[in-house]
C-alpha positions in Angstrom: 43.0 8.8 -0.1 41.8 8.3 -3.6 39.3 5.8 -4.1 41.5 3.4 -5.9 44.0 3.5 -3.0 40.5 2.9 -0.6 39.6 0.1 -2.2 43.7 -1.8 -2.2 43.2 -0.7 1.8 40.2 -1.9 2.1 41.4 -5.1 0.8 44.0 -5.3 2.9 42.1 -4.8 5.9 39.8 -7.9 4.9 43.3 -10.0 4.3 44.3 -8.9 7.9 40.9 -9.9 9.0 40.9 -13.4 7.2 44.8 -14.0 8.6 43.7 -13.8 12.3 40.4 -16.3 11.4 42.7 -18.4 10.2 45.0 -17.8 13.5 41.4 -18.9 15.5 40.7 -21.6 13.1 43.9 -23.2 14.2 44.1 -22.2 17.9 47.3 -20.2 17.6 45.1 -17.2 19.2 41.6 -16.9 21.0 38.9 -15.4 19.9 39.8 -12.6 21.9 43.2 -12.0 21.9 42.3 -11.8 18.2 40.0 -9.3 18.5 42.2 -7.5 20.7 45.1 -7.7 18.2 42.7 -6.3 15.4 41.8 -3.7 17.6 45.3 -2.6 18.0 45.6 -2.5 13.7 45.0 0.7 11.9 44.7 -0.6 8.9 41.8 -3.1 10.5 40.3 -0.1 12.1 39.9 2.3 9.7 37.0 -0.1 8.0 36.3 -2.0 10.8 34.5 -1.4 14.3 35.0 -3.7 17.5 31.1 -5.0 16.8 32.2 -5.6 13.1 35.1 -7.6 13.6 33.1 -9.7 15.9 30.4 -10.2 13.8 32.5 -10.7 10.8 35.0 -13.2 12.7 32.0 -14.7 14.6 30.0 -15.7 11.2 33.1 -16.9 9.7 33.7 -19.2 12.2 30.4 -20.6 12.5 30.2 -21.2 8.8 33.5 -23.1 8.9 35.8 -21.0 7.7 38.6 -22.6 5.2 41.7 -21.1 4.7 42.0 -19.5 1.0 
C-alpha cells in the first residue's frame, strides 16, 4: 500500500466510523450492534482496534456528535 493510498483508506475508515455514530446518534443501531458491525469491516479494522472504536465512538457521543 503506498502511503498515498494509506492515507485515502485511512480516511475512509474514519467516514465508516463517523456513518455508524451517526447510525447511534439517531437510534437506527445500538451502541453495540455498531460496534459489532465495525468489527465485522476490514476497512474499519485495519486502523482500528475493538478498544479504539469504542473509545473513539464513546467520546463522540458524549461530546454530541453532529452529523457533517
Amino acid at each position: 500500500m503506498t502511503p498515498r493510498n494509506k492515507h485515502e483508506a485511512f480516511d475512509e475508515a474514519e467516514r465508516i466510523l463517523d456513518c455508524y455514530i451517526s447510525y447511534v446518534v439517531f437510534r437506527i443501531l445500538t451502541f453495540n450492534e455498531a460496534v459489532e458491525d465495525l468489527l465485522a469491516n476490514n476497512k474499519v479494522t485495519l486502523f482500528f482496534t475493538k478498544d479504539e472504536i469504542e473509545a473513539v465512538m464513546s467520546f463522540e457521543l458524549q461530546k454530541g456528535h453532529t452529523v457533517q
